[in-house]
C-alpha positions in Angstrom: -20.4 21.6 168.9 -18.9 25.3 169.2 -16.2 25.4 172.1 -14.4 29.1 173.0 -12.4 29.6 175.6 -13.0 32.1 178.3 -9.9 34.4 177.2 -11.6 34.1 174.1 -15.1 35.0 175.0 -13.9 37.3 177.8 -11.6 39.5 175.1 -15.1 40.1 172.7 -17.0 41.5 175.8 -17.5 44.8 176.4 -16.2 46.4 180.0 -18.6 45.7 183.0 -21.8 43.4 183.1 -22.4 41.6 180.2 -25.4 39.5 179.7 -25.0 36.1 177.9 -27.2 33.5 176.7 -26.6 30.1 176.2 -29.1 28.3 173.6 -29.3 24.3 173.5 -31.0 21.7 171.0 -30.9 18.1 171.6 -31.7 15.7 169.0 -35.7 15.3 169.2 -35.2 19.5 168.5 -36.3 20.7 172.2 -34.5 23.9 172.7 -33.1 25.5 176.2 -31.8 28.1 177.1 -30.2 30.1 180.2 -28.5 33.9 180.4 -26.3 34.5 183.0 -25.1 37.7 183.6 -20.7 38.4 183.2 -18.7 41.1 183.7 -15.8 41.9 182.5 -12.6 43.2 184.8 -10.3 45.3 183.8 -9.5 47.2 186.5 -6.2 46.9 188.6 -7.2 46.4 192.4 -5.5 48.8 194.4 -4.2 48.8 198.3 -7.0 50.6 200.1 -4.6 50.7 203.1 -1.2 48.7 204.5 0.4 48.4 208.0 4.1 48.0 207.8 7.0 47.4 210.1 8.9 50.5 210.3 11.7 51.8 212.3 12.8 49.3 215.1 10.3 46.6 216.1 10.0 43.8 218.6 11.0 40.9 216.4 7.8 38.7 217.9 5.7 41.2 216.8 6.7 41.4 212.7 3.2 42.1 210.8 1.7 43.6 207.9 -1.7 44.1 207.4 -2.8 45.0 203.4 -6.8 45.6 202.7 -7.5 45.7 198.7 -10.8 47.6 197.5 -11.9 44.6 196.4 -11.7 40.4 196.6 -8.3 39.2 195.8 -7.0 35.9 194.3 -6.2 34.2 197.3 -2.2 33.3 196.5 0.7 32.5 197.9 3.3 35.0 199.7 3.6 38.3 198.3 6.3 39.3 200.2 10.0 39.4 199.4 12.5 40.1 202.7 16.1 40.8 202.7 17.8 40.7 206.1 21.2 42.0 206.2 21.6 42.1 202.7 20.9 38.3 202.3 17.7 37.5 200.6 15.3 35.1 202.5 12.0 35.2 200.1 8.8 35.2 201.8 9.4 33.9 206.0 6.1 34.7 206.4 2.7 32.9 207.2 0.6 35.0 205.4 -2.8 34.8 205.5 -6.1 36.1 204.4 -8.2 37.6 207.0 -11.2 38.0 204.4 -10.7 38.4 200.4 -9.8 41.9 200.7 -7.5 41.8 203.5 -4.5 40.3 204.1 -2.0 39.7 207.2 1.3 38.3 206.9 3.3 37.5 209.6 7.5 37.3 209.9 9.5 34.9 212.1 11.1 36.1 214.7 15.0 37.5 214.3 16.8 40.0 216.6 18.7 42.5 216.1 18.6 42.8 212.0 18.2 45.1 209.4 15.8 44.1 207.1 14.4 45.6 203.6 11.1 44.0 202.1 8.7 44.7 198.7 6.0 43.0 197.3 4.7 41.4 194.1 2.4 39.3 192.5 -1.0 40.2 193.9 -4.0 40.0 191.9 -7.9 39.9 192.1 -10.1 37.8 191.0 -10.0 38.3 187.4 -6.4 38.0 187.3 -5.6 41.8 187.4 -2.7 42.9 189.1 -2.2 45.6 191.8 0.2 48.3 192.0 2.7 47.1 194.6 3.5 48.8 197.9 6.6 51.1 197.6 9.1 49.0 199.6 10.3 49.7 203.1 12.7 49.0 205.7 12.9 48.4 209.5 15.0 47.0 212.3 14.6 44.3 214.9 15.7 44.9 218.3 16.1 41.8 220.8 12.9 40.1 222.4 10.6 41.7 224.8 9.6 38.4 226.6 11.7 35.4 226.8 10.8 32.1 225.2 12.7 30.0 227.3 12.6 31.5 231.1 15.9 30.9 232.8 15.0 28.4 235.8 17.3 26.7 238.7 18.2 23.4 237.9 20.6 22.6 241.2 23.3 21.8 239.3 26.9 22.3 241.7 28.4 22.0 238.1 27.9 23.3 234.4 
């Protein structure tokens, strides 16, 4: 039998769909055959629009929000975050709202400075996007408590 890989077969197709017929013959000489139609991507995806912390934020609230113009390779996080010059890679829990959009959000941390960019998205076919131009913000301290101060009555501490 005749075995090609898909990089193979993909690289001798022509841009966009491409039809494609597979013949079979067993040994009695019956003959099949199916066509499916392919197509052939080569066309970066790009960031139809992106939500991004910017200026100072409540640290509980730490989001961005990327939509592609069209289905991405779901993957892992995309984002890289430095916080006070110390590099923490992706704190994030990123995940995707459909194929073309994509939320990530930060653990909370108050009162830094923090710089992030992006890399490593791709769609389906492997392509990969442009990356956001990088950005900053700054964290202030927590809008709502997490642990509410209560009376314990204690005489001592």
């Amino acid at each position: 039998g005749i075995f090609a890989s898909a990089a193979v077969v993909s690289a001798n197709l022509a841009v966009g769909p491409n039809d494609v017929r597979l013949c079979v013959q067993n040994t009695a000489g019956l003959v099949s055959f199916t066509t499916r139609t392919i197509t052939r991507d080569v066309t970066a995806p790009t960031i139809s629009s992106i939500t991004t912390p910017s200026g100072t934020v409540d640290p509980n609230s730490i989001t961005f929000l990327l939509n592609f113009s069209e289905p991405m390779a779901p993957s892992g996080c995309p984002l890289n975050l430095t916080a006070q010059g110390t590099a923490l890679g992706c704190p994030a829990i990123a995940t995707w709202i459909t194929s073309q959009t994509l939320q990530l959000k930060v653990s909370p941390v108050e009162n830094a400075q923090f710089s992030w960019s992006m890399s490593g998205l791709a769609d389906l076919a492997g392509n990969l996007t442009a990356a956001p131009a990088p950005g900053n913000f700054q964290t202030g301290m927590q809008s709502k408590r997490r642990f509410p101060v209560t009376e314990t009555q204690q005489s001592l501490c």
